[in-house]
C-alpha positions in Angstrom: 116.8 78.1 -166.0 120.1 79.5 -166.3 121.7 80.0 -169.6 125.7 79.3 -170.4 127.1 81.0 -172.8 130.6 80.2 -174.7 131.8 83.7 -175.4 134.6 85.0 -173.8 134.6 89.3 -174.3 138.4 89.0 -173.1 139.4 86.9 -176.2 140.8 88.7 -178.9 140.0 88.8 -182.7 143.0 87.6 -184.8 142.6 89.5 -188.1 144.3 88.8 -191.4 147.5 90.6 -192.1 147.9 92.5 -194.8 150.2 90.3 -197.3 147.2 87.7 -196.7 144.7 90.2 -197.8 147.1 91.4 -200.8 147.3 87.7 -202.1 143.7 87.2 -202.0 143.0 89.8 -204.4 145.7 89.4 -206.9 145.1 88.5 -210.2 144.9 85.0 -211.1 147.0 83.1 -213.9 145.2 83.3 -216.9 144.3 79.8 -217.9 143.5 80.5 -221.1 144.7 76.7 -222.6 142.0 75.0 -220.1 139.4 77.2 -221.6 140.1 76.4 -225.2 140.6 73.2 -224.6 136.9 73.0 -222.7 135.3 75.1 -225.8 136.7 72.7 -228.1 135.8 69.3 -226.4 132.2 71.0 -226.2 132.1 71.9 -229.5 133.7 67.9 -231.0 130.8 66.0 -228.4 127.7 68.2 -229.7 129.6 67.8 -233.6 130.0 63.6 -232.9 126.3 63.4 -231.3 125.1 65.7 -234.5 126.9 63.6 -237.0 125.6 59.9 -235.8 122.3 60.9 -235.7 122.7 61.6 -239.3 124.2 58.6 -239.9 121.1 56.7 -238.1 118.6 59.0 -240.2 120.4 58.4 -243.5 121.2 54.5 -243.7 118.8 52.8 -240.8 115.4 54.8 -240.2 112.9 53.8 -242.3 109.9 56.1 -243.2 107.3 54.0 -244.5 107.5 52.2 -241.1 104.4 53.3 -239.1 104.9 53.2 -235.1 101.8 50.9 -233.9 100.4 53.3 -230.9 97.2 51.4 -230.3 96.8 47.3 -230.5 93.5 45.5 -230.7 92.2 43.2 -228.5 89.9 40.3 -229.9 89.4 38.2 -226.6 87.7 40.4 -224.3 86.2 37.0 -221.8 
């Protein structure tokens, strides 16, 4: 069984040049206008889901209405 192998050793390694390696570590933009913006989308969705269910508990829940968990059955045959 003879085994084929694709590595070359006479092919070379290319390696990054240094202006590629300085632009991968410089500091970002700061985006600081997508991250309030986020924060405050966040914070108006939980507010809106917080104020209708309010709403629903203040003008259509009902607590004298008992939730039936168990029914009874009167023809058994």
């Amino acid at each position: 069984m003879s085994y084929k192998s694709n590595y070359n050793p006479e092919e070379k390694i290319i390696l990054a040049r240094d202006d590629a390696k300085d632009r991968l570590y410089e500091p970002k933009p700061n985006k600081k206008a997508i991250r309030i913006l986020t924060v405050a989308a966040y914070v108006l969705c939980v507010s809106l889901a917080a104020i209708m269910l309010s709403l629903y508990y203040i003008f259509l829940w009902d607590p004298s209405i008992k939730p039936s968990m168990y029914t009874k059955v009167t023809n058994c045959g």
